[in-house]
matplotlib code that plots the C-alpha trace (Angstrom):
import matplotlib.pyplot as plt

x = [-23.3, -20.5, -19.5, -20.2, -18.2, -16.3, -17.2, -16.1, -13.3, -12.0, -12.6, -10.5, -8.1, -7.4, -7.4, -4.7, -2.4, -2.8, -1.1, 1.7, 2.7, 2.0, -0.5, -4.0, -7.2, -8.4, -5.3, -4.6, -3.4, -1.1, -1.6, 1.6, 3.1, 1.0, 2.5, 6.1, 5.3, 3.5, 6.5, 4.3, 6.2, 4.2, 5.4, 4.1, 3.4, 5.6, 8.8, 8.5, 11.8, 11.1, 7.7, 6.5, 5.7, 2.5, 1.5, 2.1, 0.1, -2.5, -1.9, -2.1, -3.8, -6.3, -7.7, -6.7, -10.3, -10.6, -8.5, -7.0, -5.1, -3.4, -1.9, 0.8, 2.2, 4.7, 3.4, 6.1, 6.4, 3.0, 3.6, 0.8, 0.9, -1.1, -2.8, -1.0, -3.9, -6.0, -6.2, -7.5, -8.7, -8.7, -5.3, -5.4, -8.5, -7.3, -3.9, -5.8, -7.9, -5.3, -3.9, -7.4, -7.3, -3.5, -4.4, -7.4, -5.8, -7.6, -6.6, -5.8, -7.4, -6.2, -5.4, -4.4, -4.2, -5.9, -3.4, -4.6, -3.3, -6.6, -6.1, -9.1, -10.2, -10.9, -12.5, -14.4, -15.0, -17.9, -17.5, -13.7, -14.2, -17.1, -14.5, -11.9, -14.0, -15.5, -11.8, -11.0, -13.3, -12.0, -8.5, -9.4, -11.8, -12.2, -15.2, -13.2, -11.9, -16.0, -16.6, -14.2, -15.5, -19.0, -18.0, -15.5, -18.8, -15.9, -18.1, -17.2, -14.9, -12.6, -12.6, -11.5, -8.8, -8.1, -7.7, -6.2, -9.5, -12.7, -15.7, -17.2, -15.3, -16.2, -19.8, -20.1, -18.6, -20.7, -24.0, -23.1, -22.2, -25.7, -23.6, -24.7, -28.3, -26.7, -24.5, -26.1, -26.0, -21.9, -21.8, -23.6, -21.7, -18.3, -19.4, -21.1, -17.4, -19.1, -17.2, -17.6]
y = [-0.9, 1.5, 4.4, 7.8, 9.4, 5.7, 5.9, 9.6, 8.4, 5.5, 7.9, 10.5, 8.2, 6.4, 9.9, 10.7, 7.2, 8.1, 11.4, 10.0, 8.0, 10.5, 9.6, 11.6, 10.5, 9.2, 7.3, 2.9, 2.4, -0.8, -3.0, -4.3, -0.8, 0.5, -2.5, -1.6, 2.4, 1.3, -1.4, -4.5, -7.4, -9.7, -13.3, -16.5, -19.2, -21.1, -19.4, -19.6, -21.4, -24.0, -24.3, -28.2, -29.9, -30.9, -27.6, -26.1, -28.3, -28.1, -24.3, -24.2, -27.7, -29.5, -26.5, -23.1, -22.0, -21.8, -18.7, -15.8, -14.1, -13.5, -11.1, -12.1, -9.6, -10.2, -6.2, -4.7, -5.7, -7.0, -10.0, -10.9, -14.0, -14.2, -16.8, -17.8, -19.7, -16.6, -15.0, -12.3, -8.7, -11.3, -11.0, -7.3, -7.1, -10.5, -7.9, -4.7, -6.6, -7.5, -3.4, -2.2, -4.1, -2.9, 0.7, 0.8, -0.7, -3.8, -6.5, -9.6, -13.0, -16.2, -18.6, -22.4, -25.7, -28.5, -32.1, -33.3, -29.4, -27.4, -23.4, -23.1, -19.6, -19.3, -16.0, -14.3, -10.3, -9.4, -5.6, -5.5, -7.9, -5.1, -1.8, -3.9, -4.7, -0.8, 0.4, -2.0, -1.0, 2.4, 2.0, 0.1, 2.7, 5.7, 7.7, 10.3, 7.0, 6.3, 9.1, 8.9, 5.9, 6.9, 9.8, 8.3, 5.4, 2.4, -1.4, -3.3, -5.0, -1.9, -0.1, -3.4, -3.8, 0.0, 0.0, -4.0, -5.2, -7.5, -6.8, -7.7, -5.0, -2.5, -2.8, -3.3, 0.2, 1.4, 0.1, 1.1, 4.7, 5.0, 5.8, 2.6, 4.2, 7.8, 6.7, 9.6, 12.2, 12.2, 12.0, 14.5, 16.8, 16.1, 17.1, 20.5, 21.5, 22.0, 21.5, 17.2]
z = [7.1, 6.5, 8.9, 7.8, 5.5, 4.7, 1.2, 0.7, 2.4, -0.1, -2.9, -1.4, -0.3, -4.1, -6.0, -3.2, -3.6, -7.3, -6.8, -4.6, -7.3, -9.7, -11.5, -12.5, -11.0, -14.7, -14.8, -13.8, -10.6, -11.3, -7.7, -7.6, -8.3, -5.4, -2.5, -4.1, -3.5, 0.3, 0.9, 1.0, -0.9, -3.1, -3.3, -5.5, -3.0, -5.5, -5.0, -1.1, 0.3, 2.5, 1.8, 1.9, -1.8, -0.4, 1.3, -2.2, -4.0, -1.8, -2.7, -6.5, -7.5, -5.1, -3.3, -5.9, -6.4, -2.2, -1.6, -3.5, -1.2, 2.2, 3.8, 6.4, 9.0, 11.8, 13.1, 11.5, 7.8, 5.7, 3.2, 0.8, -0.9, -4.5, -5.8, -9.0, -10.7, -11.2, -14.7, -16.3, -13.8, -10.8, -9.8, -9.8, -7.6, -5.2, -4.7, -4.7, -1.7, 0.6, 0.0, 0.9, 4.2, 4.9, 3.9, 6.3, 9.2, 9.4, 12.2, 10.5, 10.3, 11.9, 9.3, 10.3, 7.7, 8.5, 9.3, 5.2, 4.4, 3.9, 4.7, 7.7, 8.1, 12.2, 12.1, 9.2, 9.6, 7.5, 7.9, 7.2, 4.0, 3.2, 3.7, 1.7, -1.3, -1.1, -1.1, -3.4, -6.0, -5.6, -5.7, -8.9, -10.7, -8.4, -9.8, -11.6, -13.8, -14.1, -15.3, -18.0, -19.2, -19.1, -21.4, -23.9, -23.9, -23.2, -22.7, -19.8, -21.4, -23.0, -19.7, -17.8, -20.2, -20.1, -16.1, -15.7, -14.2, -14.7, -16.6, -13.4, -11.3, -13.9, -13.8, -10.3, -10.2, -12.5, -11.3, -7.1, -7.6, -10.4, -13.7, -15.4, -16.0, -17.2, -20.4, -22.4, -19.8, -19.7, -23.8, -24.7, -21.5, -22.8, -26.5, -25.3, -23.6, -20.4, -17.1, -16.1]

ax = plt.figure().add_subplot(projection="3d")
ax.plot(x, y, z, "-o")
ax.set_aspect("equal")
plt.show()
């Protein structure tokens, strides 16, 4: 599905974004701290000026579990507008999304509302939502980051709090890159002072 060398690529390219903003590869990568350092504003659909009452809650009541999302670019300057709703990791991944479609140079997606103020998607890329959600999961929890996890033996649910994600995002990480079925192997390498 993915060109060669695209997932050597996104884990290059989020130990690299780490280092531009100085941090190490082990380290959180705050999303909103990344569109700040790349110039992409972040706005709550609810402090948009101008934007309808009914459009809005459309946005955040009747249809919030529909999108999480968007990115909205006039060519020179990307917006992406967040999904206020969400809780918990979502937000971070929804954010760290939109970034991964920025970062890799995606074209964007024609989005219209319906006349009763429904978001229609016209066109649906499965290959860039595939490279974004790869990236993504990168950006999130490059595998330097797994590996630290695997050896200091966090759960699921201490490394998504450690690194601002879901439990979800953690062991989809986990399970894609094959460290979910080697917890003992990085233990007992970090206790023998070995090189990791």
């Amino acid at each position: 599905m993915f060109q060669r060398g695209f997932k050597t690529w996104c884990e290059n390219t989020a130990v690299s974004l780490r280092k531009s903003v100085r941090l190490a590869p082990t380290e959180a990568l705050d999303a909103r701290k990344l569109a700040d350092h790349l110039g992409i504003e972040v706005w709550d659909p609810r402090t948009i000026s101008g934007l309808d009452p009914k459009y809005l809650s459309v946005l955040i009541e009747e249809d919030a579990d529909s999108w999480s999302a968007v990115t909205i670019s006039d060519g020179m300057k990307d917006v992406i507008i967040l999904n206020p709703t969400h809780r918990g990791g979502r937000p971070a991944s929804d954010l760290m999304h939109e970034l991964s479609h920025i970062i890799i140079g995606h074209s964007p997606t024609r989005i219209d509302i319906s006349e009763n103020g429904l978001l229609i998607l016209h066109t649906f890329d499965r290959v860039q939502e595939e490279e974004a959600k790869w990236l993504c999961g990168c950006l999130l929890l490059p595998r330097p980051a797994l590996l630290l996890i695997r050896r200091l033996g966090l759960d699921p649910k201490a490394a998504a709090k450690k690194y601002g994600t879901s439990e979800q995002m953690v062991t989809f990480r986990l399970n894609v890159l094959g460290l979910a079925r080697q917890p003992g192997k990085f233990v007992r390498r970090a206790s023998s002072g070995r090189p990791h």
